[in-house]
C-alpha positions as CSV (number, residue, x, y, z in Angstrom):
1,X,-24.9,-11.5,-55.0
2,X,-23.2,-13.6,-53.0
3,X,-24.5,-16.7,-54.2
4,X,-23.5,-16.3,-58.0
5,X,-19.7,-14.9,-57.1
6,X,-17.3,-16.8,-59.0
7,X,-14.7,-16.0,-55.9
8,X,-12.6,-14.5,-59.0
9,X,-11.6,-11.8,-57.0
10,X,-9.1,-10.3,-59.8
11,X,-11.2,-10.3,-62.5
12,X,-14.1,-8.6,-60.2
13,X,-14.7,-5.1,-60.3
14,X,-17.9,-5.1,-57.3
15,X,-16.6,-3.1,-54.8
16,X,-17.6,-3.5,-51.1
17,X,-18.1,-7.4,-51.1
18,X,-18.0,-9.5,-47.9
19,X,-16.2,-12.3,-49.5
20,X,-13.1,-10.0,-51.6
21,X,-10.3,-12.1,-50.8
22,X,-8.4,-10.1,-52.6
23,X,-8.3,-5.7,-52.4
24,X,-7.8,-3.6,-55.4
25,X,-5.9,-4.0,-58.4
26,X,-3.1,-6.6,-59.5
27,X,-0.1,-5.7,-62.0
28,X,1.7,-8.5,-63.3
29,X,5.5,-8.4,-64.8
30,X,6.6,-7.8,-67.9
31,X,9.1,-9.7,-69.9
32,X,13.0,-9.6,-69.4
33,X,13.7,-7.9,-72.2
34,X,10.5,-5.4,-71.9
35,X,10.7,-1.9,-70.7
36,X,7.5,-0.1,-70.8
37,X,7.2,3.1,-69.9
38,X,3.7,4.1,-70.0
39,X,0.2,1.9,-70.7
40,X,-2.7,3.6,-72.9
41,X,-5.9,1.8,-72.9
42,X,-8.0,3.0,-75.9
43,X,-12.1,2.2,-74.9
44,X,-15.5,2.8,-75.9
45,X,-18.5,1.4,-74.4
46,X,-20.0,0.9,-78.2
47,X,-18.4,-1.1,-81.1
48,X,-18.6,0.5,-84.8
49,X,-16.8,4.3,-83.2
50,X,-13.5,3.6,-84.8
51,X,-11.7,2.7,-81.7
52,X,-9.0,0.7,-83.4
53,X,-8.4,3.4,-86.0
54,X,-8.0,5.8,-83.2
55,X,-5.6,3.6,-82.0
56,X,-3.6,3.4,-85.0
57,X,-3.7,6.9,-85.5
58,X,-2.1,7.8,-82.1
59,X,0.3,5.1,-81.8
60,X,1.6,6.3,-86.0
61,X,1.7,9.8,-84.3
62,X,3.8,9.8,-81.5
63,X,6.2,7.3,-83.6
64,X,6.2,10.4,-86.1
65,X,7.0,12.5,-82.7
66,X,10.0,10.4,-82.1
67,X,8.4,7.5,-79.7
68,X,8.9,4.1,-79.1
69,X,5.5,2.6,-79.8
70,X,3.8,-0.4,-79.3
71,X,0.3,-1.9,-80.1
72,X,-1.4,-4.6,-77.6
73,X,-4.2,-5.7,-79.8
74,X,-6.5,-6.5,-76.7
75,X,-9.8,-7.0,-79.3
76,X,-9.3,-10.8,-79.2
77,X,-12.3,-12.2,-81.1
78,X,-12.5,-8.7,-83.5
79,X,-8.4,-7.7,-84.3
80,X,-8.0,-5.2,-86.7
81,X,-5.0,-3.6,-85.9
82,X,-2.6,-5.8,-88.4
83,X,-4.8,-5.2,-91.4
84,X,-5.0,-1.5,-91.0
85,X,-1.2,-1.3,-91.0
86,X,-0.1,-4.3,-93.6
87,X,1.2,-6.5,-91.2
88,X,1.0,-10.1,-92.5
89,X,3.9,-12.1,-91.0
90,X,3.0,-14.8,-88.1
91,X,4.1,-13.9,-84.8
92,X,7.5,-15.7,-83.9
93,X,8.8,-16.5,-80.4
94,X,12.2,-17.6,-79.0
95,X,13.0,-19.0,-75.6
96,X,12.6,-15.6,-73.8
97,X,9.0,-15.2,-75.1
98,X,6.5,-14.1,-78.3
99,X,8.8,-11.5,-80.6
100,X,5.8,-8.5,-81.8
101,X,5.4,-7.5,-85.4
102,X,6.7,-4.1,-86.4
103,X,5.0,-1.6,-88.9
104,X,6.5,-0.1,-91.5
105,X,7.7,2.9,-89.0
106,X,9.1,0.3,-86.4
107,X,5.3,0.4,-84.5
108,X,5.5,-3.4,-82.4
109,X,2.3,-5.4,-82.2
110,X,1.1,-8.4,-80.7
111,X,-2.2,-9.1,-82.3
112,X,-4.5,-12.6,-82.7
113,X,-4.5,-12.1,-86.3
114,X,-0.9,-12.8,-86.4
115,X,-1.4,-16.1,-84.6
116,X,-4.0,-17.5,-87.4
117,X,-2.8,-19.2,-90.5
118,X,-5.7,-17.1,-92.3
119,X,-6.7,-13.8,-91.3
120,X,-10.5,-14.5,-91.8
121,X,-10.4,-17.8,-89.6
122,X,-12.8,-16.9,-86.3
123,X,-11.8,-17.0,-82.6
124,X,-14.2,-18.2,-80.6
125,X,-12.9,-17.8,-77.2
126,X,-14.8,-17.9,-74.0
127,X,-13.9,-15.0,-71.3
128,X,-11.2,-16.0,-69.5
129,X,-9.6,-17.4,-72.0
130,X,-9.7,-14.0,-74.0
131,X,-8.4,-12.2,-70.3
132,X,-5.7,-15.2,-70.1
133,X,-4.3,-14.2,-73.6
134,X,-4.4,-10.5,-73.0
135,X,-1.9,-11.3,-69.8
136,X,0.1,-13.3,-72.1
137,X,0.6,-10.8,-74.7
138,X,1.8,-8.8,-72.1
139,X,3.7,-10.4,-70.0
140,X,5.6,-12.8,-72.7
141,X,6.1,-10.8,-75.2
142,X,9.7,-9.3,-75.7
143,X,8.3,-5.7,-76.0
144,X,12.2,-4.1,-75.6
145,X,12.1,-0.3,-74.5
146,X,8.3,1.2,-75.0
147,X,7.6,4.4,-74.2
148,X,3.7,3.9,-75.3
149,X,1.8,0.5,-75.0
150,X,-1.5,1.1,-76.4
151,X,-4.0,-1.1,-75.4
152,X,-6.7,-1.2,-78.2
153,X,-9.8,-2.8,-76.7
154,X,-12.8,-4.7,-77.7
155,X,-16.2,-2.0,-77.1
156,X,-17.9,-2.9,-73.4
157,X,-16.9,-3.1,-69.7
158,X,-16.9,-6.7,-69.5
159,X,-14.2,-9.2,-68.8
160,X,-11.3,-7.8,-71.2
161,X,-11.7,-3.8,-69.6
162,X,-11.6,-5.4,-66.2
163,X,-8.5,-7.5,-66.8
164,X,-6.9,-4.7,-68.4
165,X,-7.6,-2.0,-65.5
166,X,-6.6,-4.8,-63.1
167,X,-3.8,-6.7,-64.3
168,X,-1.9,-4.3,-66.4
169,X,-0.3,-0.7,-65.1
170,X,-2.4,1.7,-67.1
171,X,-1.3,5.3,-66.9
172,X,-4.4,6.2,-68.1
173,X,-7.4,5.4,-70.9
174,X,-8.9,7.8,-74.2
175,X,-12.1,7.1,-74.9
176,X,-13.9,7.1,-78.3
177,X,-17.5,8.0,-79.6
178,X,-19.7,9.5,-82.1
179,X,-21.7,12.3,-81.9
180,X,-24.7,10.8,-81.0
181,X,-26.3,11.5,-77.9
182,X,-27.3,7.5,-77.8
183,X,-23.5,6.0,-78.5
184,X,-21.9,9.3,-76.0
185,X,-24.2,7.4,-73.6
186,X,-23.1,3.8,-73.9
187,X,-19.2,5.6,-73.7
188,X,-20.4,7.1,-70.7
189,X,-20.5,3.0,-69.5
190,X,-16.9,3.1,-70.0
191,X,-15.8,6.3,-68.6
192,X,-17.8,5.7,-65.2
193,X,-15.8,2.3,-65.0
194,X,-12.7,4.1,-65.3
195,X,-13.8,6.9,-62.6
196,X,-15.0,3.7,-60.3
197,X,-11.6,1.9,-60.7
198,X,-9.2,5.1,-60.3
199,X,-7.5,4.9,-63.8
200,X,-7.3,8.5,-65.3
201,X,-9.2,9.8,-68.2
202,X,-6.7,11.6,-70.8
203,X,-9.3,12.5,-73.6
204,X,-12.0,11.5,-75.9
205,X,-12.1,11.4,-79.5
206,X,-15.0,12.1,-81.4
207,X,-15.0,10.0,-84.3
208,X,-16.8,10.6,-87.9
209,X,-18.0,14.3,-86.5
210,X,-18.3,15.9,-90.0
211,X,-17.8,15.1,-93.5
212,X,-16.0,17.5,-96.1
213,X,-17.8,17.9,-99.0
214,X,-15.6,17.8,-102.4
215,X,-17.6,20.7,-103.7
216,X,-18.5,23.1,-101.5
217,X,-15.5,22.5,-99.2
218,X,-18.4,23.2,-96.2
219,X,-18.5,20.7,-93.4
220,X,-21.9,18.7,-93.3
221,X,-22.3,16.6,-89.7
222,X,-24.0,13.9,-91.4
223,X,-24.6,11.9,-87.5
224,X,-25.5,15.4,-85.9
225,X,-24.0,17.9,-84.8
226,X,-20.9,17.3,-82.7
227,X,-20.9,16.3,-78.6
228,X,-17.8,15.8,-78.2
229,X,-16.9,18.9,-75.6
230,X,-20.6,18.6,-74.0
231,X,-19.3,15.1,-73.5
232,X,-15.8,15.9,-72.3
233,X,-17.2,18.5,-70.0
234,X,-20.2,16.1,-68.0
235,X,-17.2,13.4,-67.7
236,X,-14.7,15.6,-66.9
237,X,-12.8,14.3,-69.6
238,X,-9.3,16.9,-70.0
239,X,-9.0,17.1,-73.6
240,X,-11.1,16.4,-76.7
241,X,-10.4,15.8,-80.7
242,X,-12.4,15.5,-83.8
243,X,-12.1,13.7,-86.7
244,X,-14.3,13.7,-89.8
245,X,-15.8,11.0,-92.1
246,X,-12.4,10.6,-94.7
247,X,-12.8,7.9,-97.3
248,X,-9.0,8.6,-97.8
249,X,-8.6,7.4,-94.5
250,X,-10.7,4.1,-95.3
251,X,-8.7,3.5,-98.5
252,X,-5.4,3.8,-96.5
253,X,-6.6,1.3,-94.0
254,X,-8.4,-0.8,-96.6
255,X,-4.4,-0.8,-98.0
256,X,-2.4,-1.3,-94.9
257,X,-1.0,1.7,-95.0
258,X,-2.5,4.0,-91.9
259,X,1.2,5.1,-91.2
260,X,0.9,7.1,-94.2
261,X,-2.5,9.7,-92.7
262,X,-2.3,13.0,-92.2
263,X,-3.8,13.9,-89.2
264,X,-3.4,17.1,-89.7
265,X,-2.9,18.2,-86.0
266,X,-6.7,16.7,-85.0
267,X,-5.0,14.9,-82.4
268,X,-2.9,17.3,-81.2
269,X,-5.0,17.8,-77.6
270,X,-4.4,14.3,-76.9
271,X,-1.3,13.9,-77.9
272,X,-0.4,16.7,-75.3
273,X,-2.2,14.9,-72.7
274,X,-0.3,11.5,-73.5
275,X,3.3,13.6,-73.6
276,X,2.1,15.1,-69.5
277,X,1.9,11.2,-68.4
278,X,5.3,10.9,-70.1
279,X,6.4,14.2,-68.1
């Protein structure tokens, strides 16, 4: 092991090495004019689980409850967060940092995309460079008073969840799957990381659990039936959610306009969870 250490010690999450230079995490500072309350990573140890929708829907939801919100768009090389709520202005910056976008609703966000000048233009950026810019976009942007930073994160434990769980002050992370016994296993991954690195697991989402039929108004769980409390219970995960297959929901995101979903009180278990940290 030794011999193929990168002597990295703060992007390393090996415990118990004979050359760590450098024990447990790192925070770094925040902005002058930033003032964030409380950090939300949002993971899952699988791409394709609607991780960034999740995101979108919780960050719109406490802004509905009266929050000040913000969205650090931590999926580098994949962002998705500006499309999914309309967002199309370039990122500006003054001499006290990078000024986020804001939603419709007043949501901020510091995302890639808003850095291109074309949305479908690739970033091919090599791991530290990604963990660099992550720091960045926290540390020099002018955030102003957050009470809710969510971190929306590419799928795997690699660099990007390291740097994250190490360099920013996360109160805690909700995880996202599918219910398939296969993809609650790769979360698993991701959950484990979490339990190995101390930061606190608040809930998981179960993603695309059922799908309402038009017709017979009967719930069909097109992926399987649902795991997400077996899954919540062998993690020890506090709270759980559901959300079903909604090609309303697609269209809205499709039109920039996620702010506008009706959750309908899905997220209501999480939601409570997120409000404890705040208490």
């Amino acid at each position: 092991m030794a011999e193929e250490c990168s002597h990295d010690c703060g992007s390393c999450g090996v415990s118990g090495c004979g050359d760590r230079t450098q024990q447990g995490p790192t925070t770094i500072d925040t902005n002058v004019r930033s003032n964030i309350k409380h950090v939300i990573g949002v993971v899952s140890g699988k791409g394709g689980v609607g991780k960034s929708l999740v995101t979108s829907l919780l960050a719109s939801e406490m802004k509905k409850r009266g929050y000040a919100v913000g969205i650090l768009d931590a999926d580098v090389t994949g962002p998705s967060i500006p499309k999914t709520f309309g967002i199309t202005n370039p990122l500006t910056a003054d001499a006290d940092g990078i000024l986020p976008a804001q939603t419709q609703s007043g949501i901020k966000v510091v995302s890639t995309n808003l850095m291109l000048p074309k949305d479908d233009i690739p970033v091919a950026w090599r791991g530290p460079v990604v963990s660099n810019a992550i720091k960045q976009f926290y540390s020099e942007a002018s955030w102003g008073d957050i009470d809710y930073l969510f971190v929306d994160m590419p799928p795997g434990t690699s660099d990007v969840l390291l740097t994250v769980f190490q360099s920013l002050p996360i109160d805690g992370i909700v995880t996202v799957s599918a219910p398939q016994e296969l993809v609650a296993m790769i979360v698993g991954k991701a959950v484990n990381l979490a339990h190995d690195m101390d930061v606190a697991l608040l809930g998981l989402v179960e993603n695309m659990a059922y799908f309402v039929c038009d017709e017979c108004d009967k719930k069909h769980y097109i992926f399987g039936e649902p795991q997400g409390a077996a899954v919540a219970e062998r993690y020890n995960i506090p709270a759980y959610a559901t959300l079903p297959i909604d090609p309303a929901f697609a269209r809205l995101c499709d039109a920039g306009h996620v702010e506008d979903y009706d959750v309908a009180g899905a997220l209501d278990t999480i939601v409570a969870q997120l409000e404890a940290v705040e208490n």
